[in-house]
KOLNURO-891875 format. One line per field, with one value per residue: residue number from 0; x, y, z of N, C-alpha, C in turn. Coordinates in Angstrom, 1 decimal. Each point is the difference from the previous one (the first is absolute). Layout:
<recs>
num: (NUM|...)
nxx: (X|...)
nyy: (Y|...)
nzz: (Z|...)
caxx: (X|...)
cayy: (Y|...)
cazz: (Z|...)
cxx: (X|...)
cyy: (Y|...)
czz: (Z|...)
</recs>
This chain:
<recs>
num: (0|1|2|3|4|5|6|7|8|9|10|11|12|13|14|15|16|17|18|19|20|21|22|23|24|25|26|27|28|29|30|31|32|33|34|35|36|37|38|39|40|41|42|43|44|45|46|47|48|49|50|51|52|53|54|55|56|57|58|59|60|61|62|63|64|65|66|67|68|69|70|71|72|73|74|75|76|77|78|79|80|81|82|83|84|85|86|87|88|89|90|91|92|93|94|95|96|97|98|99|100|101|102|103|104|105|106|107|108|109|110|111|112|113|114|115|116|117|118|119|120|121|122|123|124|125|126|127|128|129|130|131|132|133|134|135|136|137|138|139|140|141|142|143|144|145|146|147|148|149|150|151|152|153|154|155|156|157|158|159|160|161|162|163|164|165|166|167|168|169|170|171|172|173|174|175|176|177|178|179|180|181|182|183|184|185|186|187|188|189|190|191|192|193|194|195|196|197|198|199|200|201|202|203|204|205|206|207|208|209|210|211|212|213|214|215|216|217|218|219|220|221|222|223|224|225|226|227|228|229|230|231|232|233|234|235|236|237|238|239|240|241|242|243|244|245|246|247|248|249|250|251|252|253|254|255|256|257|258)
nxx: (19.5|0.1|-1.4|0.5|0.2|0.8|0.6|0.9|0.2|-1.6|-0.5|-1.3|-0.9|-0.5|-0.3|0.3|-0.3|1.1|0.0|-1.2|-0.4|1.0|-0.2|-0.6|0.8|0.7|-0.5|0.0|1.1|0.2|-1.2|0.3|-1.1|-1.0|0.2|-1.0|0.5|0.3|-1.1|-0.2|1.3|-0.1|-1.1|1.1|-0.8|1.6|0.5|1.3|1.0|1.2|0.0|1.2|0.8|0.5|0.9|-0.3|-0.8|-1.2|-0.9|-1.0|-1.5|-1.4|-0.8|-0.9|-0.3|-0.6|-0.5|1.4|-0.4|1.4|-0.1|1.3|-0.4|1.7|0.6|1.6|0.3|0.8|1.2|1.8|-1.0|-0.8|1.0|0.1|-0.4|0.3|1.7|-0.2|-1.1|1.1|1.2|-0.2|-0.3|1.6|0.8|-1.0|-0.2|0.5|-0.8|-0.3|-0.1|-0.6|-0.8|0.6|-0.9|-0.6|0.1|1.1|0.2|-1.3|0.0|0.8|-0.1|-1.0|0.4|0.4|-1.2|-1.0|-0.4|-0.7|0.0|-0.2|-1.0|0.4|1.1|-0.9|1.3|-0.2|0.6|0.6|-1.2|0.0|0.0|-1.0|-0.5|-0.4|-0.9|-0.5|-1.4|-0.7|1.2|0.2|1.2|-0.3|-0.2|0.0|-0.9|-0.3|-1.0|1.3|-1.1|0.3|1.2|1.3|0.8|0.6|0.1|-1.0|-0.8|-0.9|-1.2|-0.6|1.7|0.1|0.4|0.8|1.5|0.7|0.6|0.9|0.7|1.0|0.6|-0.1|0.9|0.8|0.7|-0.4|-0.6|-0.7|-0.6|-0.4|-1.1|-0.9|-1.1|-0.4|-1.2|-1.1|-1.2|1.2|0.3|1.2|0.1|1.5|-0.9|0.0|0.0|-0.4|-0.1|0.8|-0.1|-1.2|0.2|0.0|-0.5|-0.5|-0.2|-0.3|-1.0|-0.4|0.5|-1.3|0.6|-0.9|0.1|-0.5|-1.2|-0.3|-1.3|0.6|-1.0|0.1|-0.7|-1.3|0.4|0.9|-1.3|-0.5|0.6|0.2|-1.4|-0.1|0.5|-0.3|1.9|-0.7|0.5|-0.9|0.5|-0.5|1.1|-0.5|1.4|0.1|0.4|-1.4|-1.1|-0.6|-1.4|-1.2|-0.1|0.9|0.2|1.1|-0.9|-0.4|-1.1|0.1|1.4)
nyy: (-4.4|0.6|-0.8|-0.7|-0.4|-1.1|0.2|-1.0|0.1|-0.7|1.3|0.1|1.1|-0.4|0.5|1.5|1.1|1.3|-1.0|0.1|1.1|0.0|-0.7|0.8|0.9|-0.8|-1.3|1.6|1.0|-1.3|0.2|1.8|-0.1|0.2|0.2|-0.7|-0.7|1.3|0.4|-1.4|0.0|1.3|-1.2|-0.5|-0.6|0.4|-1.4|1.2|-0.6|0.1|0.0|-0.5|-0.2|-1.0|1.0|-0.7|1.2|-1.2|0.4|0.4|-0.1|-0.2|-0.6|-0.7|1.2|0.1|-0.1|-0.1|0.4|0.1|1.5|-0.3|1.1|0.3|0.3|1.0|-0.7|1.0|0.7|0.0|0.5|0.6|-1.0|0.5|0.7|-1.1|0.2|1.3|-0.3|-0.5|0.8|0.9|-1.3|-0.8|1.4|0.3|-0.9|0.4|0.2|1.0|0.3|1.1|0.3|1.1|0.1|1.1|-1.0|0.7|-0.8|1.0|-0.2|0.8|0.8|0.6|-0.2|0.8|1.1|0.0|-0.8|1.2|0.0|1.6|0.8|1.1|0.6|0.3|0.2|1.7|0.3|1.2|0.1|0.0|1.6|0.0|-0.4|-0.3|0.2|0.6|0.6|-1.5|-0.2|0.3|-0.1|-0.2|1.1|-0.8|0.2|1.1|0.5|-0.8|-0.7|-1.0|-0.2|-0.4|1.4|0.8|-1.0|0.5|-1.1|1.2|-0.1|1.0|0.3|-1.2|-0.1|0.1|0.5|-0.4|0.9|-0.5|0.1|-1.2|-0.2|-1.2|0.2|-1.0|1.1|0.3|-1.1|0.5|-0.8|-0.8|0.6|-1.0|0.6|-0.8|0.9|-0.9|0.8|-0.3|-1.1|0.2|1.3|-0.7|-0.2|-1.3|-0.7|1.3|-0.7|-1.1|0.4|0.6|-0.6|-0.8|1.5|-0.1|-1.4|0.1|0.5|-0.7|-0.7|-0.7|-1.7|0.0|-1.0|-1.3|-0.3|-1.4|-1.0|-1.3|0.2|1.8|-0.4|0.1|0.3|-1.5|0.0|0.5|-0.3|-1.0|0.3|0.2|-0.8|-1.2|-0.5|-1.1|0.1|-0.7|-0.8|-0.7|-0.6|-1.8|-0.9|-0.9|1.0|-1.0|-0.9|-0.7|0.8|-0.2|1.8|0.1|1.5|0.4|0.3|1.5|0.4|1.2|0.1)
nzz: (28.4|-1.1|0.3|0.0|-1.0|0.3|-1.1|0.8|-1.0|-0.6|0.6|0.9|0.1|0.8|-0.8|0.0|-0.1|1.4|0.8|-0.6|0.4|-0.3|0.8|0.6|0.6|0.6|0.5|0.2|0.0|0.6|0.4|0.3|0.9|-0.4|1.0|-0.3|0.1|-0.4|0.6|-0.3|-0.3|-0.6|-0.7|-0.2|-1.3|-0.3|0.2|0.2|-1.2|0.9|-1.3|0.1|-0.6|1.0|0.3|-1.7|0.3|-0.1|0.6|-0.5|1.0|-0.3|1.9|-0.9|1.3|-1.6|-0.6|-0.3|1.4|0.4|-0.5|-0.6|0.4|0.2|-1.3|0.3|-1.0|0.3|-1.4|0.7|0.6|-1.3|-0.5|0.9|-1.1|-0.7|0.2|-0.4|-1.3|-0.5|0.2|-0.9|-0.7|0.7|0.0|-1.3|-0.5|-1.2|-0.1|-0.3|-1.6|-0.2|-1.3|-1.0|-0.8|0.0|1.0|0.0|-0.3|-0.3|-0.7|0.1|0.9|-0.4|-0.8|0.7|0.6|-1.2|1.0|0.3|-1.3|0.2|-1.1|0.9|-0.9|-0.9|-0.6|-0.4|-0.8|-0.1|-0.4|-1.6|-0.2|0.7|-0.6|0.6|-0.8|0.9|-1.1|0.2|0.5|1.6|-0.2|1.5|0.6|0.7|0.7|1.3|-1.1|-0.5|-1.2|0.5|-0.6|1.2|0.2|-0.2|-1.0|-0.7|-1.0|-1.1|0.3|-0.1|0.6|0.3|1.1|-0.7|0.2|1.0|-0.4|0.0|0.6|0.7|1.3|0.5|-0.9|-0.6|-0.1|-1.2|0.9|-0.6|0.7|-0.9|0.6|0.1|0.0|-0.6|-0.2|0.9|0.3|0.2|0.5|-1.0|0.0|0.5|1.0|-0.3|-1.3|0.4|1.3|-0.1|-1.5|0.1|0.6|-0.7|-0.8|0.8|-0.1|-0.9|-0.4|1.8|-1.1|0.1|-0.2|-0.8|0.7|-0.1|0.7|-0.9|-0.1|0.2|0.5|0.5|-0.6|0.8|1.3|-0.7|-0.6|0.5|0.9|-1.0|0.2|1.1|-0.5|1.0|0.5|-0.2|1.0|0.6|0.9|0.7|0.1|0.8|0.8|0.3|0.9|0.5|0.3|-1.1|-0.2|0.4|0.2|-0.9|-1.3|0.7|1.4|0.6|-0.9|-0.4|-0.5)
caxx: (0.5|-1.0|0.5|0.6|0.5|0.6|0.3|1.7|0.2|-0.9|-1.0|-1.1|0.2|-1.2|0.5|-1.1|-0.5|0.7|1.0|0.1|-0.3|0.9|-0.2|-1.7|0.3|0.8|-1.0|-1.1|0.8|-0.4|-1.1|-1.3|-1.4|-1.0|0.2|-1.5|0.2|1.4|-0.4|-0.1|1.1|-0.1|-1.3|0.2|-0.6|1.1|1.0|0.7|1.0|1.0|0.9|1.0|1.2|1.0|0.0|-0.5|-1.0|0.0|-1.2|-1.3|-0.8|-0.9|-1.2|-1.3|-1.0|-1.7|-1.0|0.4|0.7|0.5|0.1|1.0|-0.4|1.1|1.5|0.6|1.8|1.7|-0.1|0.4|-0.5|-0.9|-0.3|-0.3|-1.9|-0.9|0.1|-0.2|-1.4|-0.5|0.3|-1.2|-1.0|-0.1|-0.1|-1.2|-1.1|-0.6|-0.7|-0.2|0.9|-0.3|1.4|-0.6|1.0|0.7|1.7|1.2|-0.2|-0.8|-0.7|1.0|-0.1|-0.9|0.8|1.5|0.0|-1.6|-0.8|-1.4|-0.4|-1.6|-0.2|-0.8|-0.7|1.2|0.4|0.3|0.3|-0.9|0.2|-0.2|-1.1|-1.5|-1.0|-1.5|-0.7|-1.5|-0.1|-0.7|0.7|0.7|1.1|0.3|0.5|-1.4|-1.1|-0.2|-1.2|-0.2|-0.3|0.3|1.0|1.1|1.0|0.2|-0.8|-0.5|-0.5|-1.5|-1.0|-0.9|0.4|0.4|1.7|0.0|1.3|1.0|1.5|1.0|1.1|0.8|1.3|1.0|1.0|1.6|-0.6|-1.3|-0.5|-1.9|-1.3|-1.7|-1.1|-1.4|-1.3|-1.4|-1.1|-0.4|-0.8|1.0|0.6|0.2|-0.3|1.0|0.1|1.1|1.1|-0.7|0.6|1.5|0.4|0.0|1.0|1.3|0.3|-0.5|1.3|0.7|-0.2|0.5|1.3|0.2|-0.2|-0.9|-0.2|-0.5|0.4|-1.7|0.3|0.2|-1.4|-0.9|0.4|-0.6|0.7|0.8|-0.1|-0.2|1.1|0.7|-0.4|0.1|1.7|0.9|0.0|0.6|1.3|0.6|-1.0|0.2|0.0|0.1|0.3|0.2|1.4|0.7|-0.6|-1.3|-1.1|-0.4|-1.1|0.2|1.0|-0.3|0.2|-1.0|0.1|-0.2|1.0)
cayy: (-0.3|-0.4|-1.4|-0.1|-1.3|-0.1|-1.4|0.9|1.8|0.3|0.4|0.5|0.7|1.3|1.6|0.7|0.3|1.1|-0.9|-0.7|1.2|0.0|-1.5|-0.3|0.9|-0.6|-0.5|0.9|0.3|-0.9|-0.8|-0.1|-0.2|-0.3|-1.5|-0.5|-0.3|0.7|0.4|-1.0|0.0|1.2|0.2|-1.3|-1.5|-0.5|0.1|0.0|-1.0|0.2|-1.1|0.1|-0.5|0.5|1.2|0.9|0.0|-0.2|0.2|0.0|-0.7|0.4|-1.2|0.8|-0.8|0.5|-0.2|-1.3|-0.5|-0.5|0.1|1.0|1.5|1.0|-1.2|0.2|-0.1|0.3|-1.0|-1.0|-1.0|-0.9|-1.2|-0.9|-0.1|-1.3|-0.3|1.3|-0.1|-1.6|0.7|0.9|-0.9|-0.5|1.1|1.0|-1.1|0.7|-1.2|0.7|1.8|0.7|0.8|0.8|-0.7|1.0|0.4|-1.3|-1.0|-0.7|-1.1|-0.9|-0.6|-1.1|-1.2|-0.4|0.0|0.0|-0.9|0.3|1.7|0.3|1.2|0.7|1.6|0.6|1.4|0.9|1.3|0.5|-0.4|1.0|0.9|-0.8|1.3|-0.4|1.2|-0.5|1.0|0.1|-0.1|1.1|0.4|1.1|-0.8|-0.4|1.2|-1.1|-0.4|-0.8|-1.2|-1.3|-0.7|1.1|0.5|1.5|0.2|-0.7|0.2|-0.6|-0.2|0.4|0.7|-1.4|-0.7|-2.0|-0.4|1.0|-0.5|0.7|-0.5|-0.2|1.0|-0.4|-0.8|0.7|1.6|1.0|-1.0|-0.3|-1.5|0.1|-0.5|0.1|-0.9|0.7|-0.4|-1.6|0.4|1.1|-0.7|-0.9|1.0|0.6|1.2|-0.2|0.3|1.0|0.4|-0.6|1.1|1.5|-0.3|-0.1|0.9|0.9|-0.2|0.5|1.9|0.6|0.4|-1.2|-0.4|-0.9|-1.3|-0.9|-1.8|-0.6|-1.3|-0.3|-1.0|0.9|-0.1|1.4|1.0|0.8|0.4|1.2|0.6|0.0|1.0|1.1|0.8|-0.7|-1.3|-1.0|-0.1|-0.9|-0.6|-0.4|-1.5|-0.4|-1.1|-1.1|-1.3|-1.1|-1.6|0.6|0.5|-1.5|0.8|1.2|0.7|0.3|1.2|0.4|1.4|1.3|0.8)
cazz: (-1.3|-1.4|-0.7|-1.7|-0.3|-1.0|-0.6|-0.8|-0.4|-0.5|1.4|-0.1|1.2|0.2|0.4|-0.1|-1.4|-0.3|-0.4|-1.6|-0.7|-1.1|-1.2|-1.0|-1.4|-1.4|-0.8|-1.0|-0.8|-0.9|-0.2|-1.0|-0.2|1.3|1.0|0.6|1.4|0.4|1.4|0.6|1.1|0.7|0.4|1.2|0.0|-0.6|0.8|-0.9|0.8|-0.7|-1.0|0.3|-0.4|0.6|0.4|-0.9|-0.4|-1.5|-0.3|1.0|0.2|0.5|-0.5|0.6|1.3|0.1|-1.4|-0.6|1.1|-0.8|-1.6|-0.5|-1.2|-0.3|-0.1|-0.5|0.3|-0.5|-1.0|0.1|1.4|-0.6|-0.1|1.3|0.4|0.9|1.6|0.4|0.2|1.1|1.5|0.9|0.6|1.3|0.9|0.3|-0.1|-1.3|-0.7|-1.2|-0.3|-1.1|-0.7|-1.3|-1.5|-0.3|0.6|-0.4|1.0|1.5|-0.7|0.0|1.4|0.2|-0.6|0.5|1.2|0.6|-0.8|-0.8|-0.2|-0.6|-0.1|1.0|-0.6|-1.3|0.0|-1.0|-0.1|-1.1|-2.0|-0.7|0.5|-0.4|-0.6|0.4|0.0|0.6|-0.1|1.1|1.7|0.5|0.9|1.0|2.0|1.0|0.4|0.9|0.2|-0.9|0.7|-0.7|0.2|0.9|-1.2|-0.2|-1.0|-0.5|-1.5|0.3|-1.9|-0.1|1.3|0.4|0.3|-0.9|0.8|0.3|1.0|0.3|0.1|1.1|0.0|1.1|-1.3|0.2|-1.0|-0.3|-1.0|0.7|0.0|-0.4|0.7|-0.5|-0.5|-0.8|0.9|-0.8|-1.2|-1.5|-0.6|-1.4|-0.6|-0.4|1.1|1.5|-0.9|-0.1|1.1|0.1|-0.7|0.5|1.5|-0.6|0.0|1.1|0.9|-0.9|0.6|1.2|0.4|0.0|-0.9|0.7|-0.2|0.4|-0.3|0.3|0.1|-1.0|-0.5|-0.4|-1.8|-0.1|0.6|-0.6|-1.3|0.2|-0.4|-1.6|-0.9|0.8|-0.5|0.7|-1.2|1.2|0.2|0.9|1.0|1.5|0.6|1.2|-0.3|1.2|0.4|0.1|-0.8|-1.1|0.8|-0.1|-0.2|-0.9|0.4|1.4|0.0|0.0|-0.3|1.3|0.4)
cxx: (-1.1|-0.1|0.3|-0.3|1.3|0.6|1.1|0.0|-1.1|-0.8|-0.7|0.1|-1.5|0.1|-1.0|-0.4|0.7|1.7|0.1|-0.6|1.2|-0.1|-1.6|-0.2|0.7|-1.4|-1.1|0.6|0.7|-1.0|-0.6|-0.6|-0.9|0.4|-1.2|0.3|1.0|-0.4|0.1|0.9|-0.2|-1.1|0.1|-0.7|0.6|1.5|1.4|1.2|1.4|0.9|1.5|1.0|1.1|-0.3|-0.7|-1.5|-0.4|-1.5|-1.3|-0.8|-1.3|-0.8|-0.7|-0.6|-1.1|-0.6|0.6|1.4|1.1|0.7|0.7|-0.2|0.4|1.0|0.7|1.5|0.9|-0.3|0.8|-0.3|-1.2|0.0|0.2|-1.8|-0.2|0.3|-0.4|-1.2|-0.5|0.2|-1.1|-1.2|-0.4|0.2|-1.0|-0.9|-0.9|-0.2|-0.4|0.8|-0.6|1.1|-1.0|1.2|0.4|1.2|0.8|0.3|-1.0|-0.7|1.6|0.1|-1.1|-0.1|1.3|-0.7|-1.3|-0.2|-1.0|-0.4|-1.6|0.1|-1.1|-0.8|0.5|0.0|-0.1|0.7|-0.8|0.9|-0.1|-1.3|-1.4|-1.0|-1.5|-0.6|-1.5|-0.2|-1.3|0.2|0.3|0.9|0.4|0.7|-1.3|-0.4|-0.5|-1.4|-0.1|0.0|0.7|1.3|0.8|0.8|0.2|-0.2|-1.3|-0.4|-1.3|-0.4|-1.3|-1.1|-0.3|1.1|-0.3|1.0|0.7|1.7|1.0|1.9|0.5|1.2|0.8|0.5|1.3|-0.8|1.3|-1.2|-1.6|-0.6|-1.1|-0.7|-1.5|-0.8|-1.5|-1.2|-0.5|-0.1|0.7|1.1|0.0|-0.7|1.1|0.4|1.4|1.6|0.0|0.5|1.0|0.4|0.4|0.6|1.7|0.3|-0.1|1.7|1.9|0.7|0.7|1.4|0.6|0.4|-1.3|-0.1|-1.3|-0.2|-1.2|0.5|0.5|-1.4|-0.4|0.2|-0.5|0.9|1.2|0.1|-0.4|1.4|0.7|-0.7|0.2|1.6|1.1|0.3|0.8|2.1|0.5|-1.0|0.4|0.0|0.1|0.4|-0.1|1.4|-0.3|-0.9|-1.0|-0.5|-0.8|-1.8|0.4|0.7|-0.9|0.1|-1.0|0.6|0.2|0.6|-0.2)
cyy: (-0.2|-1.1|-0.8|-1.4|0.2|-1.9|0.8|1.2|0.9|0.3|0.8|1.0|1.1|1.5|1.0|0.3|0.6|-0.8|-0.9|1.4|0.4|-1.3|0.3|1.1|-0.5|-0.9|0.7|-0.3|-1.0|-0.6|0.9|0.3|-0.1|-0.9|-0.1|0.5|0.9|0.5|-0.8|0.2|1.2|0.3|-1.2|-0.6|-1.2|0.3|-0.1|-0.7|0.4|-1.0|-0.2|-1.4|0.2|1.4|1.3|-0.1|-0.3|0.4|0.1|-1.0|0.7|-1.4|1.0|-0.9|0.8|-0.9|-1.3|-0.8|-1.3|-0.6|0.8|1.0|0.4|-1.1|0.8|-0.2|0.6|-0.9|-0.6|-1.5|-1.0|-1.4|-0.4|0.7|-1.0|-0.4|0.9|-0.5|-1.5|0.4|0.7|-0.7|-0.4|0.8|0.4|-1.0|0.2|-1.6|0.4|0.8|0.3|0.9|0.7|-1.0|1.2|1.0|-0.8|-1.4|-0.8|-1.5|-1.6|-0.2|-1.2|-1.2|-0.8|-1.0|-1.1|-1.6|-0.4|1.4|0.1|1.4|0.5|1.2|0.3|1.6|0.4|1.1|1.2|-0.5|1.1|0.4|-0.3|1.6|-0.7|1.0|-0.2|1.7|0.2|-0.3|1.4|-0.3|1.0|-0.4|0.6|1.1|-0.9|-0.6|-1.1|-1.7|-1.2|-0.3|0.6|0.4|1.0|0.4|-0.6|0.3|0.0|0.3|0.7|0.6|-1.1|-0.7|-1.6|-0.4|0.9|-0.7|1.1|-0.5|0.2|0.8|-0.5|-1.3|0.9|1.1|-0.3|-0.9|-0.2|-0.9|1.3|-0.7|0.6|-0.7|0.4|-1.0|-1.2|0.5|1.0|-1.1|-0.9|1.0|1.3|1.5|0.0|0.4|1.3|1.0|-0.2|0.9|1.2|-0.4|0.0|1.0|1.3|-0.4|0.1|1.6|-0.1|-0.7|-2.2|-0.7|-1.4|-1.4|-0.6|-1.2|-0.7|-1.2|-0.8|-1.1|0.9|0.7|1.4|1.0|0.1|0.0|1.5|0.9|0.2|0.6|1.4|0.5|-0.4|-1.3|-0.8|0.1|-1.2|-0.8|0.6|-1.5|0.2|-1.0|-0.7|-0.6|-0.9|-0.7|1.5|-0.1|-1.2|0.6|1.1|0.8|0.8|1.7|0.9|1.7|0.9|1.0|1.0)
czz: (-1.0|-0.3|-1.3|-0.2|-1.5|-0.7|-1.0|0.2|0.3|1.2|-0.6|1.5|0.4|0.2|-0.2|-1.2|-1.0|-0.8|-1.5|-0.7|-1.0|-1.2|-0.2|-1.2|-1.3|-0.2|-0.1|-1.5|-1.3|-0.5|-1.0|-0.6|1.3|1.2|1.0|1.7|0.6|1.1|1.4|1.2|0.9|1.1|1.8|-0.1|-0.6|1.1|-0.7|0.6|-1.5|-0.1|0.2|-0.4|0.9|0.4|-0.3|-0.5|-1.3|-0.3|1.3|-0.5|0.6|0.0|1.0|1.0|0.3|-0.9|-0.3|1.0|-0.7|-1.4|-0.3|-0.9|-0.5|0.1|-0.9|0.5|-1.0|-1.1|-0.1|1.0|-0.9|0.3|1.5|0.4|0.7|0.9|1.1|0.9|1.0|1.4|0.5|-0.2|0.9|1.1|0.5|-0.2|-0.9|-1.1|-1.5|-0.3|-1.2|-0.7|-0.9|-1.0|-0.5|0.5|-0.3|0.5|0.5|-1.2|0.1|1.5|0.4|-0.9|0.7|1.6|0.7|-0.8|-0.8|0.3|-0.7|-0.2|0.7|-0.7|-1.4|0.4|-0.8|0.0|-1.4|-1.2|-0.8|0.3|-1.0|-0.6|0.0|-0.1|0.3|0.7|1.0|1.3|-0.5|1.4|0.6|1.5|0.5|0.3|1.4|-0.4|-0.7|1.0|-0.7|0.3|0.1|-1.0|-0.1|-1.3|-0.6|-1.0|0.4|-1.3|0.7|1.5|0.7|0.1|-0.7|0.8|0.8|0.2|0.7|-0.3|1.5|-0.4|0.9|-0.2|-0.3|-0.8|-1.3|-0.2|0.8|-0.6|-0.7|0.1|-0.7|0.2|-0.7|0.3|-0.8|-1.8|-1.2|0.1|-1.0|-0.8|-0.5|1.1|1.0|-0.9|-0.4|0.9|0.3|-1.1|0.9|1.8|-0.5|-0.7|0.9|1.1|-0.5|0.1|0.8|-0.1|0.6|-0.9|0.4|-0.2|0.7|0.0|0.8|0.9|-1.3|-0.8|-0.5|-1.7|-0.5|0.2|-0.6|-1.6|0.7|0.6|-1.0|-0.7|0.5|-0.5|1.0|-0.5|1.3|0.1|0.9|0.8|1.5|-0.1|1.1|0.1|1.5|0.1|0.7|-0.4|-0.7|1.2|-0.1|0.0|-0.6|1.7|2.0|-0.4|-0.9|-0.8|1.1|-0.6|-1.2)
</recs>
């Protein structure tokens, strides 16, 4: 037998993957937008668990047992099933032994979940999506894709000045579709020279072309990286919260990058 837990009506249940694969399409489909973490489950570093009211299915669940062991990744419930979130979420607390839950504010709900659910929250990442189209014109870079003989920083593309790589990037692809991560970086010595805003331009058009829509997203201390996104023609859409279901942290927030 599947182990379960339940309280009244209200059960939680471990299941496969193939088994909430209809409900993760709907929270594509509602959400969006980018979902950071949309690999996570597929990838098995997230364990999936099905939501249930009585007899009827009310929603899924993803905590993760890699990187943030413990931590609820994926929270979607049915929209008649909403206002039992928190009892939803206190269940698969004590089931799975989930102590945290993250959320995007730019999905429905997820800022009001963590309000409902977390006793102390924090921001992990700002998000972007694209903004109105940017005309930087910088007649001395040149934008291209790599050559193998090229040295300096990883990317399929890069900018250089005077057949010298300053940056390179690229974009990810293993995110709900149509939706790619941008990625970069520019060398010590051309930064605060408007190179990297330069590049985030010409990525976000290049990724554009193939057919993507491109997003990204920094730390939230990093002021540089995301003035440089906004100039680059990306405009913040959201966070990544992280909340604690149970006492505040007593050393700040648990849990390690990777994913």
């Amino acid at each position: 037998m599947t182990p379960s837990r339940a309280t009244g009506d209200v059960r939680v249940r471990r299941v496969g993957l193939s088994e909430i694969a209809s409900l993760r399409e709907r929270y594509r489909r509602e959400a969006g937008c980018q979902i950071v973490h949309d690999s996570i489950l597929p990838r098995g570093l997230a364990d999936p668990y099905l939501l249930a009211v009585g007899q009827v299915i009310a929603g899924y669940a993803g905590v993760w047992n890699r990187h943030y062991p413990g931590r609820i990744m994926e929270f979607f419930t049915l929209p008649k099933h909403r206002p039992l979130a928190p009892e939803l979420v206190r269940l698969l607390s004590e089931f799975a032994g989930a102590l945290e839950i993250e959320v995007q504010t730019n999905i429905q709900d997820g800022r009001k979940l963590i309000e409902e659910c977390a006793v102390e929250a924090w921001v992990e990442k700002l998000l972007f999506e694209a903004g109105p189209e940017t005309d930087l014109d910088r007649p001395d870079l040149t934008f291209r894709r790599r050559r193998e003989t090229d040295q300096g920083p990883e990317g399929e593309w890069v900018v250089e000045k005077r057949g010298r790589v300053l940056g390179a990037g690229a974009w990810l692809t293993h995110y709900n579709p149509p939706y790619a991560d941008l990625y970069m970086e520019v060398v010590d010595s051309a930064r605060g020279q408007g190179v990297g805003s330069y590049l985030v331009q010409e990525l976000r058009r290049a990724c554009s072309r193939a057919s993507y829509k491109p997003a990204a997203r920094c730390d939230p201390t990093n002021e540089a990286s995301r003035r440089t996104l906004e100039r680059g023609g990306l405009r913040p859409c959201g966070e990544i919260l992280a909340g604690s279901l149970t006492a505040p942290h007593a050393n700040g927030p648990a849990g390690s990058s990777g994913a």
